[in-house]
N, CA, C and O of each residue as an XYZ file, in Angstrom:
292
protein
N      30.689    -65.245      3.784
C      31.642    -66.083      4.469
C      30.970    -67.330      5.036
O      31.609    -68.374      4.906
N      30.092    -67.376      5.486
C      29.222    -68.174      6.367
C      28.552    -68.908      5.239
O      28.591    -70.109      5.504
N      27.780    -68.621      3.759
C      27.784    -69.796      3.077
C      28.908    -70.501      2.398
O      28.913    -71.727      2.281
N      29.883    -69.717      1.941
C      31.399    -70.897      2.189
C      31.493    -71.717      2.604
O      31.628    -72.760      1.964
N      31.464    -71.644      4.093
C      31.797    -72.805      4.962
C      30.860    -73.444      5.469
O      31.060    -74.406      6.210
N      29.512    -72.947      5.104
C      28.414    -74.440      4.843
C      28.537    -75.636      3.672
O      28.106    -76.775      3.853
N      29.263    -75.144      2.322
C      29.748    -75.484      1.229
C      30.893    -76.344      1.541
O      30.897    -77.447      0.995
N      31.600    -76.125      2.106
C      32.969    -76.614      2.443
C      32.605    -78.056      3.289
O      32.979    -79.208      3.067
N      31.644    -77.453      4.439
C      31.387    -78.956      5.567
C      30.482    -79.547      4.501
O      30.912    -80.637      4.122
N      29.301    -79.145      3.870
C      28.677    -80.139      3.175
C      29.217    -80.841      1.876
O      28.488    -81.638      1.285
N      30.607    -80.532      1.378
C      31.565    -81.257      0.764
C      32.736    -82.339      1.099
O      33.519    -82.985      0.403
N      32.430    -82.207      2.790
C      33.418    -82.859      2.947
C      32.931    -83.857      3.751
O      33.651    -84.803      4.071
N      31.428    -83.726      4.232
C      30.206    -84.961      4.408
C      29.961    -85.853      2.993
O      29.898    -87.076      2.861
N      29.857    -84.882      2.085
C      29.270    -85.850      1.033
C      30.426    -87.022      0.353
O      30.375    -88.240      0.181
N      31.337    -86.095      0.112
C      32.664    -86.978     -1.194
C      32.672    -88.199     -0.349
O      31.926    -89.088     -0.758
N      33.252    -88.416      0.589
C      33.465    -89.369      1.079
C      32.519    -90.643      0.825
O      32.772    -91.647      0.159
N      30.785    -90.159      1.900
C      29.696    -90.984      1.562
C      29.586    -91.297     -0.041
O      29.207    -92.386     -0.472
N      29.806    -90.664     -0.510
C      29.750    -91.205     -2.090
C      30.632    -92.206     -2.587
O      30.337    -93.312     -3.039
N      31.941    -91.591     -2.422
C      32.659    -92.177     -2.593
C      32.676    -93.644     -2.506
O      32.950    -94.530     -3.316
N      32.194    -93.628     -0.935
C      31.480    -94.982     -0.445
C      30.828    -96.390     -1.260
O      30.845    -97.610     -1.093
N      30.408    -95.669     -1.976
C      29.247    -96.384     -2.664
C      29.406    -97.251     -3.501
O      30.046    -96.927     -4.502
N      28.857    -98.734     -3.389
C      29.797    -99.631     -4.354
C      29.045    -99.850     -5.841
O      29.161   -100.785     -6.633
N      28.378    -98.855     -5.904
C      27.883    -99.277     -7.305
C      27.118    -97.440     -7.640
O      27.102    -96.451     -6.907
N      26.632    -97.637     -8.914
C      26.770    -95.768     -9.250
C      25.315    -95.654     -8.937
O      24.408    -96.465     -9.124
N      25.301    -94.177     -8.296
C      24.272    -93.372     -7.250
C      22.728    -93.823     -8.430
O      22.777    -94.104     -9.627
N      21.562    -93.744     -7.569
C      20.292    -93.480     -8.927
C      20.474    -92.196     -8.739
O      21.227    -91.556     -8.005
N      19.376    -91.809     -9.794
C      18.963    -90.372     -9.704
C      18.130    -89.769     -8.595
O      18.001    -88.551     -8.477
N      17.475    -90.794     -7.653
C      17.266    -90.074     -6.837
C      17.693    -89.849     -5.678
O      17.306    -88.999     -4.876
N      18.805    -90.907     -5.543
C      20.094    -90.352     -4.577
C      20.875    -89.033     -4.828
O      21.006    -88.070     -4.073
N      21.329    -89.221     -6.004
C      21.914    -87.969     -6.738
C      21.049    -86.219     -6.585
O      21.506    -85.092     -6.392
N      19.668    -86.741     -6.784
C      18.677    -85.395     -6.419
C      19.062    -85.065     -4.995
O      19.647    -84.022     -4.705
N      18.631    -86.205     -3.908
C      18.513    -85.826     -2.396
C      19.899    -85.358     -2.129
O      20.010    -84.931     -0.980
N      20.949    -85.306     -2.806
C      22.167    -84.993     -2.312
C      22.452    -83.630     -2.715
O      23.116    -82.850     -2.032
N      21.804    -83.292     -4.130
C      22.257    -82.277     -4.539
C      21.325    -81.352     -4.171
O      21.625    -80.163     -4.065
N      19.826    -81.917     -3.889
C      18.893    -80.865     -3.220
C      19.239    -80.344     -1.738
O      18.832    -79.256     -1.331
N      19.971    -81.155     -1.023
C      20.365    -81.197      0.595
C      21.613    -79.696      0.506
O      21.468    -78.645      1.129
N      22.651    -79.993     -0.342
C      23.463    -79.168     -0.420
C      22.847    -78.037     -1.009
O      23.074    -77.114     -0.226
N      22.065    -77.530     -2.148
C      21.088    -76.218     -2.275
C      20.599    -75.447     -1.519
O      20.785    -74.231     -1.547
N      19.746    -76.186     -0.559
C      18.680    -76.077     -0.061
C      19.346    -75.530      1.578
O      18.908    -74.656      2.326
N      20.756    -76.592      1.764
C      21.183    -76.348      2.864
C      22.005    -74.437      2.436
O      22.020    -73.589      3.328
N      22.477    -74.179      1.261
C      23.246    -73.268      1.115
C      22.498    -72.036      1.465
O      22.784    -71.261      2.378
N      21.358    -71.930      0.512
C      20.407    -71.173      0.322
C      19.175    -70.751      1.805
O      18.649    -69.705      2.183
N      19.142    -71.924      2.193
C      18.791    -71.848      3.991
C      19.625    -70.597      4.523
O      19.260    -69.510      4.971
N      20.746    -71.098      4.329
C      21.863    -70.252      5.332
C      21.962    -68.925      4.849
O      21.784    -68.058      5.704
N      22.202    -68.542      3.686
C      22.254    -67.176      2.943
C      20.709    -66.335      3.392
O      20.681    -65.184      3.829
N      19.332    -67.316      3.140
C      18.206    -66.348      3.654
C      18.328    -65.902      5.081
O      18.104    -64.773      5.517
N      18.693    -66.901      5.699
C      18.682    -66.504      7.283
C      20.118    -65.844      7.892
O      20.229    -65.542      9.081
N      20.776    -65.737      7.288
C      21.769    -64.827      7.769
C      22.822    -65.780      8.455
O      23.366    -65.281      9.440
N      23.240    -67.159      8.091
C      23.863    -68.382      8.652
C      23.417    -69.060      9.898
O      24.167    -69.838     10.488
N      22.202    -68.783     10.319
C      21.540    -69.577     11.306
C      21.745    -71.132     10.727
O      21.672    -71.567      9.578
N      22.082    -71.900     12.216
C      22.238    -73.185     11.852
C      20.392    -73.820     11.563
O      20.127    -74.628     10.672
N      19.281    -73.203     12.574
C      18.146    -73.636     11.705
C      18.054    -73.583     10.485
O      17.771    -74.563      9.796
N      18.309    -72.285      9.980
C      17.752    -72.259      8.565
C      18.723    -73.018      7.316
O      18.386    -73.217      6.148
N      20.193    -73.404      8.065
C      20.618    -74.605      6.843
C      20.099    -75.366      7.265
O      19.401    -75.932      6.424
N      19.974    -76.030      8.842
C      19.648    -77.666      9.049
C      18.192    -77.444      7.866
O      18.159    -78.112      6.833
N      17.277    -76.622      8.143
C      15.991    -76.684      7.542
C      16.052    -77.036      6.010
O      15.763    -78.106      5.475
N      16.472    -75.940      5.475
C      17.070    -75.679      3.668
C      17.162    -76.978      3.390
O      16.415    -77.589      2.626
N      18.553    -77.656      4.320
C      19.303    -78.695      3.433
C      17.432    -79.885      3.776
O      16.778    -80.375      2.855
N      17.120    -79.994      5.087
C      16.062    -80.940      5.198
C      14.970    -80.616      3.904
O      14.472    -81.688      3.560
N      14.586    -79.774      3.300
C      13.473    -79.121      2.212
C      14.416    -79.691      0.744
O      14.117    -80.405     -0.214
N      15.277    -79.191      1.031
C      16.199    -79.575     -0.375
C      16.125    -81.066     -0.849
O      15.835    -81.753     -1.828
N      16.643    -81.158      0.669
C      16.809    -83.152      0.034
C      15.615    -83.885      0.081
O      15.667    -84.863     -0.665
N      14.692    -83.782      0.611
C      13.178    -84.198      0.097
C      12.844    -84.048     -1.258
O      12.506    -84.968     -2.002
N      12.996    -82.313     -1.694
C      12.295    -82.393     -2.950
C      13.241    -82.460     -3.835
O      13.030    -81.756     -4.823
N      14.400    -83.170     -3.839
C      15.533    -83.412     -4.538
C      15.470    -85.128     -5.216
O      15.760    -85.788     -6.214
N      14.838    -85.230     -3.787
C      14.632    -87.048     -3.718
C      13.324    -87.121     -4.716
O      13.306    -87.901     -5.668
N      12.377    -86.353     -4.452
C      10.877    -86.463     -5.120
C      11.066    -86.240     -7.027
O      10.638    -86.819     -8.026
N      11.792    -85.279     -6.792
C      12.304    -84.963     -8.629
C      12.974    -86.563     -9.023
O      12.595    -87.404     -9.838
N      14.251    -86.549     -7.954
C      14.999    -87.737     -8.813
C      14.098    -89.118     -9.112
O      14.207    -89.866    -10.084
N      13.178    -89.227     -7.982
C      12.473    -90.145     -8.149
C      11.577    -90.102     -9.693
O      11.489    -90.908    -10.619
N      11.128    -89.068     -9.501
C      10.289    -89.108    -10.919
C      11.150    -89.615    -12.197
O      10.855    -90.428    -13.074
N      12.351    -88.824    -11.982
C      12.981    -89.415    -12.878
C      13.431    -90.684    -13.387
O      13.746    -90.955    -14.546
N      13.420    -91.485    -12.294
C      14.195    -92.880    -12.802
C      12.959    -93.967    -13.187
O      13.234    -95.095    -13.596
């Protein structure tokens, strides 16, 4: 239940900010976003929905989300 509705708020942070955006994401925007939401999910599921362990996850995620996409572009 509790990663649901980490899923849910970190969908309804992101669409928008994206949405935002006046020209199309790089890849390593696209990584840090999609590593943030992983990282934040997977945080929460190890720790039992502690808000540390998503704030943490999603902070680990979107670093090495950013570091991949970067390589990539």
């Amino acid at each position: 239940m509790k990663v649901q509705t980490t899923v849910r708020v970190a969908l309804l942070v992101m669409v928008p900010w994206l949405a935002g955006c006046s020209s199309n994401p790089s890849k390593q925007e696209i990584g840090m976003i999609s590593g943030a939401v992983i990282g934040g999910v997977v945080g929460s599921a190890i720790t039992g929905g502690s808000t540390v362990g998503t704030v943490g996850g999603a902070a680990a995620g979107g670093y090495i989300g950013n570091q991949i996409g970067k390589e990539m572009n």
